[in-house]
N, CA, C and O of each residue as an XYZ file, in Angstrom:
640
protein
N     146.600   -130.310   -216.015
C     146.234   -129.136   -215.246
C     146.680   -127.889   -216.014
O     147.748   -127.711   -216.599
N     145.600   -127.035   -215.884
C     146.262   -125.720   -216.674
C     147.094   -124.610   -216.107
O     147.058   -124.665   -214.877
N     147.699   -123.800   -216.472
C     148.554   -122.757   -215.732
C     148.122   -122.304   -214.675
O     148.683   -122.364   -213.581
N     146.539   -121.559   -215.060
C     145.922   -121.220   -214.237
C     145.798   -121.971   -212.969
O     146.085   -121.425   -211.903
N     145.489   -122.884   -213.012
C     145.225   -124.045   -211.871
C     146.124   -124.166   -211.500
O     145.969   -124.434   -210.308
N     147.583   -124.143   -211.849
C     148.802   -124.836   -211.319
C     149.224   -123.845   -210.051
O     149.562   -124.182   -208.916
N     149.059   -122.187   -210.751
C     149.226   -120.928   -210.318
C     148.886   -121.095   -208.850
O     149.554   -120.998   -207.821
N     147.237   -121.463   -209.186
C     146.042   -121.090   -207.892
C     146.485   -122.539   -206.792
O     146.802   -122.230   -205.643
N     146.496   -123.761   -207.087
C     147.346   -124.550   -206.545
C     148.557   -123.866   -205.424
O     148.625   -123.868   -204.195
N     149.579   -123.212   -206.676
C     150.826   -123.240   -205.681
C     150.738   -122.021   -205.253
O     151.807   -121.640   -204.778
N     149.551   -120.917   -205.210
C     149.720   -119.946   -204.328
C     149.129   -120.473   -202.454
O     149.510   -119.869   -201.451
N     147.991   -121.918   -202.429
C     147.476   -121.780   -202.031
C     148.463   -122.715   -201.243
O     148.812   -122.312   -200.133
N     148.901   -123.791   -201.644
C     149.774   -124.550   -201.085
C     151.040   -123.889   -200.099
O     151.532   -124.384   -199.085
N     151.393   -122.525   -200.816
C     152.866   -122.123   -200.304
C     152.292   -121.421   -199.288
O     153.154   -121.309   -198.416
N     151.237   -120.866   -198.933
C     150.523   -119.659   -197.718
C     151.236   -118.269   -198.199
O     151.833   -117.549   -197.398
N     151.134   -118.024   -199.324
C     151.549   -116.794   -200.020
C     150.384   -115.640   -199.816
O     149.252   -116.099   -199.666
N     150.473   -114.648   -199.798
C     149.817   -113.701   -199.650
C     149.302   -113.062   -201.203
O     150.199   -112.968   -202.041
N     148.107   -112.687   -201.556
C     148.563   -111.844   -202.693
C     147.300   -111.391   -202.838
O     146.561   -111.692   -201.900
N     146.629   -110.527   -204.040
C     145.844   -109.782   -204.456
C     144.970   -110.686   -205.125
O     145.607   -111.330   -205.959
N     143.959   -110.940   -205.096
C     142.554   -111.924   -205.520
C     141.767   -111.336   -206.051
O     141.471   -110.342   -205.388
N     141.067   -111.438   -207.225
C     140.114   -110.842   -207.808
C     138.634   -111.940   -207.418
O     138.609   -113.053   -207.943
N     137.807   -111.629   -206.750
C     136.381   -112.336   -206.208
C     135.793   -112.597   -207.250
O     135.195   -113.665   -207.384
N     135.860   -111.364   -208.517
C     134.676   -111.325   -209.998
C     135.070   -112.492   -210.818
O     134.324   -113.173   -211.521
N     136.500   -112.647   -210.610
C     136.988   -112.909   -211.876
C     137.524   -114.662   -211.612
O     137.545   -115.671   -212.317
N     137.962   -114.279   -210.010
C     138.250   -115.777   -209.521
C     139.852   -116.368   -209.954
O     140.276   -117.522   -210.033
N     140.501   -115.075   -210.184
C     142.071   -114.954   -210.563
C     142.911   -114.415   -209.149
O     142.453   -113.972   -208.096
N     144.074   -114.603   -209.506
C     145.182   -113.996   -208.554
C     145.875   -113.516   -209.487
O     146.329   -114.139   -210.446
N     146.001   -112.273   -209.228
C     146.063   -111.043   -209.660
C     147.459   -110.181   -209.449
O     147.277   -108.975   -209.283
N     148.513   -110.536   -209.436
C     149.792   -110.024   -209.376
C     149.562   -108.432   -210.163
O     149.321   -107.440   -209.475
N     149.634   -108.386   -211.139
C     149.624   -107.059   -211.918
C     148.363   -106.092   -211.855
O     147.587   -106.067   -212.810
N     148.143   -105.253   -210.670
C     147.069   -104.668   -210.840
C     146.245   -103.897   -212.301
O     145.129   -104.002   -212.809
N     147.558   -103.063   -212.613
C     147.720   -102.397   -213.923
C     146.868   -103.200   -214.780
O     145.899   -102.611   -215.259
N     147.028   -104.406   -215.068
C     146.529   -105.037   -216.345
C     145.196   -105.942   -215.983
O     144.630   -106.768   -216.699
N     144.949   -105.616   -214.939
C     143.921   -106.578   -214.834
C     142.461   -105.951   -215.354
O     142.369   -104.728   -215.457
N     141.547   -106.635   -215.617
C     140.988   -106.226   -216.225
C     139.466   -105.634   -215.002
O     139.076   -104.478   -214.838
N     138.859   -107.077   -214.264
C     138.077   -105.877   -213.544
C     137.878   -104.784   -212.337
O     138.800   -104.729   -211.523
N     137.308   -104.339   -212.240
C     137.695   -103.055   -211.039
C     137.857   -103.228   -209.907
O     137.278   -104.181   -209.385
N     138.692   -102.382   -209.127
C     139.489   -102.358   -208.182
C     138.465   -103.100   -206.842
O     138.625   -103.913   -205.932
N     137.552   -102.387   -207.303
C     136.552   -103.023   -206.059
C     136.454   -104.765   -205.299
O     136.231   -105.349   -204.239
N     136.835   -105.008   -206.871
C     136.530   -106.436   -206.643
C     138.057   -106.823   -206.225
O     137.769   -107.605   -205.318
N     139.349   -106.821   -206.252
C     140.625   -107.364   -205.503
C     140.215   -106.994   -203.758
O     139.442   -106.213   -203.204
N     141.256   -108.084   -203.283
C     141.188   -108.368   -202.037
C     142.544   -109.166   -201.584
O     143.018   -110.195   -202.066
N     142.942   -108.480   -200.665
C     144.118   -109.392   -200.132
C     143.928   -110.883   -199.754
O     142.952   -110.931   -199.006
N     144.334   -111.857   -199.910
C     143.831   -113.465   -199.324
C     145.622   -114.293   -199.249
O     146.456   -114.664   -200.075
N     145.520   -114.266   -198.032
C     146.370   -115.402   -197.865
C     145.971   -116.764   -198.767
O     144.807   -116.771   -199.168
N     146.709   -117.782   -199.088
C     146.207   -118.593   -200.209
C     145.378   -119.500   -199.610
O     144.461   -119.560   -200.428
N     145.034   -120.419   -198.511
C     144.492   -121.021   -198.208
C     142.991   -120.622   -197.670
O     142.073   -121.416   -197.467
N     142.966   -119.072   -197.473
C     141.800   -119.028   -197.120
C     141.318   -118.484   -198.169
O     140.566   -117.544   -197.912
N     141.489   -118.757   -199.476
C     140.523   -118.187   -200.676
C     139.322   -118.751   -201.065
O     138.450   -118.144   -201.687
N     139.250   -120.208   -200.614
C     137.594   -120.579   -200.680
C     136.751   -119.892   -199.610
O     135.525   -119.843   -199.719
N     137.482   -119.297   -198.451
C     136.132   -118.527   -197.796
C     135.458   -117.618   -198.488
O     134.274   -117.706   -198.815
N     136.669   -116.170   -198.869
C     136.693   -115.149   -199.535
C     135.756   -115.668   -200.744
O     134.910   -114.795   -200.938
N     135.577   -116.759   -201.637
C     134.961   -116.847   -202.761
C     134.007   -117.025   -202.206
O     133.277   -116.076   -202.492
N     133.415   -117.799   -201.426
C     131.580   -118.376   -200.838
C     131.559   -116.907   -199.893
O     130.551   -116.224   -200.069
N     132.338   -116.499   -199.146
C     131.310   -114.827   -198.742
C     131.008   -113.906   -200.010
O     130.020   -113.186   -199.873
N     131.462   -113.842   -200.812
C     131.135   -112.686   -201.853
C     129.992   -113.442   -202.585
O     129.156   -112.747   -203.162
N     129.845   -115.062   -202.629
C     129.067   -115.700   -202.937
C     127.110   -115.278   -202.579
O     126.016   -115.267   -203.141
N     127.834   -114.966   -201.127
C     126.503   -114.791   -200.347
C     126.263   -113.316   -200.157
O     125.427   -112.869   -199.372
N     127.055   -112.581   -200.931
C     126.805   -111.106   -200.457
C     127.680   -110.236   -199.567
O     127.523   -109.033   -199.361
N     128.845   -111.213   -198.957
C     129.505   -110.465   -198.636
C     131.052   -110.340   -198.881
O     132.016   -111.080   -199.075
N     130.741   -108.880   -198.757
C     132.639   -108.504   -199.304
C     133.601   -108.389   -198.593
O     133.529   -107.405   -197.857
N     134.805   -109.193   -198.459
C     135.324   -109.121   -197.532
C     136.836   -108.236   -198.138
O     137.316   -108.470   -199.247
N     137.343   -107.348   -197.288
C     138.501   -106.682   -197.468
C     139.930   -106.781   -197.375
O     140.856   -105.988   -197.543
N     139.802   -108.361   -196.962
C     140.991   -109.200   -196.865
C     140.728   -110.571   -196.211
O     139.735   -110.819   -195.528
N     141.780   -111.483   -196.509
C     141.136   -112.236   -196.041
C     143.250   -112.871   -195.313
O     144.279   -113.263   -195.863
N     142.867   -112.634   -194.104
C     144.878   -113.209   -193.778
C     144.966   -114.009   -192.659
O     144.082   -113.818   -191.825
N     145.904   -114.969   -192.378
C     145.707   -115.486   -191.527
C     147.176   -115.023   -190.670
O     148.009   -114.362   -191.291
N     147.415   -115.377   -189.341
C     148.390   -115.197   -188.194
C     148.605   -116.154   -187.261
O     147.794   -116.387   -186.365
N     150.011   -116.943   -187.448
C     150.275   -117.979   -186.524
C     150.945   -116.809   -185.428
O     151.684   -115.926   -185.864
N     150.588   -116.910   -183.901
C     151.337   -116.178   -183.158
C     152.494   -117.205   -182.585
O     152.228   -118.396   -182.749
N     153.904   -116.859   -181.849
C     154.755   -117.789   -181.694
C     154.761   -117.460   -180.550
O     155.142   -116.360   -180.148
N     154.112   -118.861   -179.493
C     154.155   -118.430   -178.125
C     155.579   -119.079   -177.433
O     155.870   -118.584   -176.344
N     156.414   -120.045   -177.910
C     157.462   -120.535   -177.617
C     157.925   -120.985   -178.956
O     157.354   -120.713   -180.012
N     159.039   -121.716   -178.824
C     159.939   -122.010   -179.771
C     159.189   -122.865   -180.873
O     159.299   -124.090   -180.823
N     158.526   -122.343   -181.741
C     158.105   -123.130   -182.710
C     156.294   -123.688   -182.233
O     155.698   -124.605   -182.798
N     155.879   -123.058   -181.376
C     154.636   -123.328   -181.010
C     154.036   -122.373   -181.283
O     154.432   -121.311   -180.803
N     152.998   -122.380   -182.047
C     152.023   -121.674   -182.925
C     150.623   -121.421   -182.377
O     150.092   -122.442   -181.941
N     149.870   -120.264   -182.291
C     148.154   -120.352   -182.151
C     147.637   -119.514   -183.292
O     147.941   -118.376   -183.650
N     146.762   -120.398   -183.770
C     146.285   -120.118   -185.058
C     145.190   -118.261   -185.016
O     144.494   -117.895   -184.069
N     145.348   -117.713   -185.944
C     144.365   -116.590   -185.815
C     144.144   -116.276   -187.065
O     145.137   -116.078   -187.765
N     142.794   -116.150   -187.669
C     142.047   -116.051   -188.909
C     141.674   -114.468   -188.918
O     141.650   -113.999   -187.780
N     141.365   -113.503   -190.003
C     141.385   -112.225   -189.848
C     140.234   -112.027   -191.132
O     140.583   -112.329   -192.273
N     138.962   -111.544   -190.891
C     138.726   -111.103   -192.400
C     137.502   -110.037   -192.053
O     136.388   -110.189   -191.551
N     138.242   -108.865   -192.565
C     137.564   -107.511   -192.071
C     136.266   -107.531   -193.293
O     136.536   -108.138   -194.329
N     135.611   -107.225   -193.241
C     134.810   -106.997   -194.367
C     134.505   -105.492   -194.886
O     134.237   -104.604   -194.075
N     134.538   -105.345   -195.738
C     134.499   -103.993   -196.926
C     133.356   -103.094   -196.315
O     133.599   -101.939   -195.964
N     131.682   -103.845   -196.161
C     130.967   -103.145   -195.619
C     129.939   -103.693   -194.153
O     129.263   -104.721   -194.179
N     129.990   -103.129   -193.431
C     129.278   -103.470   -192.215
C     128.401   -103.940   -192.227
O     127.493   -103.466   -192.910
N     128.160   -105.382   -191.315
C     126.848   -105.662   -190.832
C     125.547   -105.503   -189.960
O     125.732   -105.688   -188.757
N     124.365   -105.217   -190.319
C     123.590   -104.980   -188.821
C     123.339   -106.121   -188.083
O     123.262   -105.948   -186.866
N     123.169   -107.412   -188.568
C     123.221   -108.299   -187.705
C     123.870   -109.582   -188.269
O     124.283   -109.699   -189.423
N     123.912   -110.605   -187.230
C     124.616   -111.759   -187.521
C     123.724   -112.586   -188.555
O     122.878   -113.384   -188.151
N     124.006   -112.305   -190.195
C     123.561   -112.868   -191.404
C     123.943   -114.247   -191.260
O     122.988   -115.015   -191.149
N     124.966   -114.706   -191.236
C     125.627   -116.100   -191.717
C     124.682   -116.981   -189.908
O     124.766   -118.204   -189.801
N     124.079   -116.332   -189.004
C     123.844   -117.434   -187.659
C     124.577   -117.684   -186.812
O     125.530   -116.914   -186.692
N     124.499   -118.562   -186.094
C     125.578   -119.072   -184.969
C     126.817   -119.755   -185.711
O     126.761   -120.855   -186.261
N     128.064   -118.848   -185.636
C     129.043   -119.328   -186.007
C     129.668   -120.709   -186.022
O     128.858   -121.484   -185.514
N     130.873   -121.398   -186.429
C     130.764   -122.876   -186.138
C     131.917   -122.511   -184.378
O     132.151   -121.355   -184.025
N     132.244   -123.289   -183.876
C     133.352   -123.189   -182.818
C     134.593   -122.530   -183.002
O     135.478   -122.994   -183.720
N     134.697   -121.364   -182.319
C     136.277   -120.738   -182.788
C     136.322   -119.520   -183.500
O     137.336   -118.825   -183.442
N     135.103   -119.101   -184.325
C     134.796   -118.503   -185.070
C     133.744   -117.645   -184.104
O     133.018   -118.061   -183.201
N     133.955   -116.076   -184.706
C     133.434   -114.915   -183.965
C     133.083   -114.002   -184.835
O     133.815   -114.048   -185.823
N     132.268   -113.182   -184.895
C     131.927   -111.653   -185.258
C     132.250   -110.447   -184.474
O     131.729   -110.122   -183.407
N     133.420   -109.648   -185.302
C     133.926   -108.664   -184.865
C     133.011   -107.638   -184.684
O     132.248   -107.384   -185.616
N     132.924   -106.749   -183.243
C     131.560   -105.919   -183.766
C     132.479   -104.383   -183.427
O     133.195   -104.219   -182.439
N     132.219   -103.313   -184.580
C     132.681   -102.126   -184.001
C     132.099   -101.534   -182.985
O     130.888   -101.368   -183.131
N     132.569   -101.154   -181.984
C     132.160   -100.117   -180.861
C     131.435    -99.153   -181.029
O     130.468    -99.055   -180.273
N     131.675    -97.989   -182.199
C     131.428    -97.017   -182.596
C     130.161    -97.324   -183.386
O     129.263    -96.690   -182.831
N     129.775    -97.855   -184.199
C     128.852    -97.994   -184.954
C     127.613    -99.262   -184.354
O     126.450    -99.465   -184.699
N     128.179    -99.691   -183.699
C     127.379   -101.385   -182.968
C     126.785   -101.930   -184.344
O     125.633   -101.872   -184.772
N     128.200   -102.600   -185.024
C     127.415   -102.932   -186.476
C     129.220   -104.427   -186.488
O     130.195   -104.471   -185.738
N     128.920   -105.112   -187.413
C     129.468   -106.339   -187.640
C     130.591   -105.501   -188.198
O     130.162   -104.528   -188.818
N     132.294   -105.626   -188.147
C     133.079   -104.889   -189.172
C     134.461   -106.530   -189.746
O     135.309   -106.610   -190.635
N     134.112   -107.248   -188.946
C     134.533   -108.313   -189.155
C     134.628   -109.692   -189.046
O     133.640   -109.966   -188.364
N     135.228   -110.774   -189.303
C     134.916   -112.317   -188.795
C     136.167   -112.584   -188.673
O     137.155   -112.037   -189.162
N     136.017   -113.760   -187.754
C     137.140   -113.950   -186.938
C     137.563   -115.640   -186.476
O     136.692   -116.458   -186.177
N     138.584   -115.861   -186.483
C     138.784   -116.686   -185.482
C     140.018   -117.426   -185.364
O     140.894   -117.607   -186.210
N     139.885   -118.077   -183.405
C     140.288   -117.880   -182.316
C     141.163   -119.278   -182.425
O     140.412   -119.316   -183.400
N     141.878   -120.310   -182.418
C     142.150   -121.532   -181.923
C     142.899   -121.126   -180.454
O     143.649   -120.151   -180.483
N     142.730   -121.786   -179.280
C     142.439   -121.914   -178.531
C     143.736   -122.415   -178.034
O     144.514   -121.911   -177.224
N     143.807   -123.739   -178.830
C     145.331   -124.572   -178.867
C     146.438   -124.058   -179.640
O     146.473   -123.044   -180.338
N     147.334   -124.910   -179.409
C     148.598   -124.505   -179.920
C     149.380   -126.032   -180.443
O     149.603   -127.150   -179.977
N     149.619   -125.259   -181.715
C     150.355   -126.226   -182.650
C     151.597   -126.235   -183.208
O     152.021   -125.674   -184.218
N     152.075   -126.886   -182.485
C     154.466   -126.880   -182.997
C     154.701   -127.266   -184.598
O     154.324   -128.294   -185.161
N     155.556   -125.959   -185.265
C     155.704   -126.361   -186.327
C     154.664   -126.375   -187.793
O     153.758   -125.541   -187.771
N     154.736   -127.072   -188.764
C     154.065   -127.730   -189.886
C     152.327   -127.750   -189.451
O     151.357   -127.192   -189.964
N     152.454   -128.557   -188.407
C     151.248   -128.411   -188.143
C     150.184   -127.195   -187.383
O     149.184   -127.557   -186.763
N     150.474   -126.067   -187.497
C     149.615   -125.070   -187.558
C     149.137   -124.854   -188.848
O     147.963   -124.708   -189.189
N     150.444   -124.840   -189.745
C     149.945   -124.689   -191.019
C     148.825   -125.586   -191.518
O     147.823   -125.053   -191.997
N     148.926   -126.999   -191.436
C     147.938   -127.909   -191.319
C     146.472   -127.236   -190.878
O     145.474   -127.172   -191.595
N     146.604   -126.774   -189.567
C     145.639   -126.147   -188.756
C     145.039   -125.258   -189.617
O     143.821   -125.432   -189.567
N     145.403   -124.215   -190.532
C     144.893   -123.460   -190.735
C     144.020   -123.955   -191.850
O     142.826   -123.658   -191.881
N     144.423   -124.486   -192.499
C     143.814   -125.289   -194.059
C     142.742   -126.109   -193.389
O     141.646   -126.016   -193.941
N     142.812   -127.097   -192.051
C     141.792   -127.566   -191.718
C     140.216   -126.303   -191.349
O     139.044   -126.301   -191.725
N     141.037   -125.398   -190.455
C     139.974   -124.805   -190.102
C     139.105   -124.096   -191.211
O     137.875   -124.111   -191.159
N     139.847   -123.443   -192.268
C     139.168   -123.141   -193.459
C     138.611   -124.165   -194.101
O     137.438   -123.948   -193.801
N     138.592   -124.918   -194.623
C     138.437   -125.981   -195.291
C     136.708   -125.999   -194.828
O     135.719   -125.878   -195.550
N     136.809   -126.195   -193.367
C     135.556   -126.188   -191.953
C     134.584   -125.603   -192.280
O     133.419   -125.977   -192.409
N     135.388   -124.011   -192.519
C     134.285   -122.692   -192.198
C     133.554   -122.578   -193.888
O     132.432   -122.113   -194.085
N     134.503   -123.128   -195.027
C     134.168   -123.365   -196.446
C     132.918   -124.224   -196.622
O     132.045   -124.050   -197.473
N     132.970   -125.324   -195.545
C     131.599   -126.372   -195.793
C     130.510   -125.323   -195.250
O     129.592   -124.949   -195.980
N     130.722   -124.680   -193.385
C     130.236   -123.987   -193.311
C     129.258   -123.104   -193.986
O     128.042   -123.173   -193.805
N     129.942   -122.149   -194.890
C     129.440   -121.675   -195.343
C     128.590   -122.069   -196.514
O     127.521   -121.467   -196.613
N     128.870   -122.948   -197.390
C     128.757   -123.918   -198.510
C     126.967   -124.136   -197.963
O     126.057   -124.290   -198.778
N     126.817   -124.113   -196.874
C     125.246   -124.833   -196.426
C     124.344   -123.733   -196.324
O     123.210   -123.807   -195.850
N     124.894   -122.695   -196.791
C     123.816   -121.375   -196.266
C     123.319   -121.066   -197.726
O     124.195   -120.992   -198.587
N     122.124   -120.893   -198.067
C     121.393   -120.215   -199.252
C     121.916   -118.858   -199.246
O     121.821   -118.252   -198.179
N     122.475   -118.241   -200.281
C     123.160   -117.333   -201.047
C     121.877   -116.112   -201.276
O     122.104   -114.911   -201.131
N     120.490   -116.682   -201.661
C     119.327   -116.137   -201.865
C     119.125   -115.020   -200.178
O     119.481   -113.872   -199.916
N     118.340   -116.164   -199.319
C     118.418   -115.861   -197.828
C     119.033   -114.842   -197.503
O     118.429   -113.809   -197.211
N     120.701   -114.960   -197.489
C     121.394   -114.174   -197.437
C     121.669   -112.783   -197.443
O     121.895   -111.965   -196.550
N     121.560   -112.701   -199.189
C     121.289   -111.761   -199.801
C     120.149   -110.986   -199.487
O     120.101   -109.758   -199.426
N     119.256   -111.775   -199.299
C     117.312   -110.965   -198.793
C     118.077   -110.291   -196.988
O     117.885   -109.155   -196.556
N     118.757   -111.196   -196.405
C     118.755   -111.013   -195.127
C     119.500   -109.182   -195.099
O     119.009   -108.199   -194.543
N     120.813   -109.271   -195.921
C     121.255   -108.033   -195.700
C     120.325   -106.949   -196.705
O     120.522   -105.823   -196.247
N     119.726   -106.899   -197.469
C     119.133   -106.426   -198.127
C     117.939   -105.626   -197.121
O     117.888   -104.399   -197.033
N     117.031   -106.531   -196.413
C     116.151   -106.116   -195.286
C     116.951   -105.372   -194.249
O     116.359   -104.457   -193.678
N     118.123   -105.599   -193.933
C     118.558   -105.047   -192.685
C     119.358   -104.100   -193.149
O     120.179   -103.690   -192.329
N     119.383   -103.540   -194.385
C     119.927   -102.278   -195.064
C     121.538   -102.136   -195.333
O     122.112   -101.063   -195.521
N     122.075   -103.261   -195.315
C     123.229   -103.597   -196.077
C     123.876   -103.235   -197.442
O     124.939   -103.757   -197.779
C-alpha cells in the first residue's frame, strides 16, 4: 500500500475531519502548498468522502461534507449526516432519496441548499460509528447508480 493510501485509509478509519481536495482526490493538510484551487477543497469528515467524490462526480459541489453523533443519554448516539452544497438546487436532481436521507430546501430562495440525513434510532457507543460508515457506504451505492451525464444535463436545464 502506498503512503497515499495508507494516509486516506487512516484518515477515514479514525473519523478525522480535514480539508479534501474533489480535483485532485487528496487530503490536503497544507493549504499553502497544494497545488489546485481553493474552489475545489472541502471539509469531509473521513468516512463520508466517497459521497463528496460521486457528488462532484455528478455535478455537484458540496461545501462540506460532516457528520454528528448527538448524545441523547450516556453513550447513546443518533446519527446526523450534514452536506451543504456550494451551489443551489432548483430541483430534486439525484430523485427520491434512499430512507433517512432528505433535501434541505432554503426558505428564502425555495431552491435545494443541502442534503441530509436523519437516523431515527439510536446507537450506544462504537456502534454509531459503525452506523455512520454503513449509512454512507448506502448513499455511495446510491449514488454510484445515477448517470453522471443525466445529471449534469438535469442541472444544466434547470440553470444550475
Amino acid at each position: 500500500m502506498s503512503q497515499k493510501d495508507t494516509s486516506i485509509t487512516l484518515i477515514e478509519n479514525t473519523f478525522i475531519r480535514e480539508p479534501y481536495c474533489v480535483h485532485c482526490k487528496q487530503w490536503t493538510r497544507n493549504l499553502t502548498t497544494h497545488d489546485c484551487p481553493i474552489k475545489h477543497i472541502v471539509t469531509v469528515d473521513g468516512p463520508l468522502r466517497g459521497i463528496v467524490d460521486r457528488l462532484y462526480n455528478l455535478g455537484i459541489q458540496p461545501a462540506e461534507a460532516t457528520y454528528d453523533l448527538n448524545c441523547f443519554d450516556f453513550n447513546v448516539y443518533c446519527v446526523k449526516i450534514h452536506i451543504p452544497l456550494n451551489q443551489q438546487l432548483n430541483c430534486e436532481v439525484l430523485g427520491d432519496l434512499p430512507a433517512g436521507w432528505y433535501y434541505g430546501w432554503d426558505e428564502e430562495t425555495d431552491k435545494i441548499c443541502m442534503l441530509g440525513y436523519l437516523d431515527f434510532e439510536c446507537y450506544v457507543g462504537a456502534r454509531a460509528k459503525e452506523r455512520v460508515r454503513a449509512v454512507a457506504r448506502k448513499f455511495e451505492k446510491f449514488l454510484s447508480k445515477k448517470d453522471p451525464v443525466a445529471v449534469k444535463a438535469m442541472l444544466l436545464l434547470t440553470g444550475v
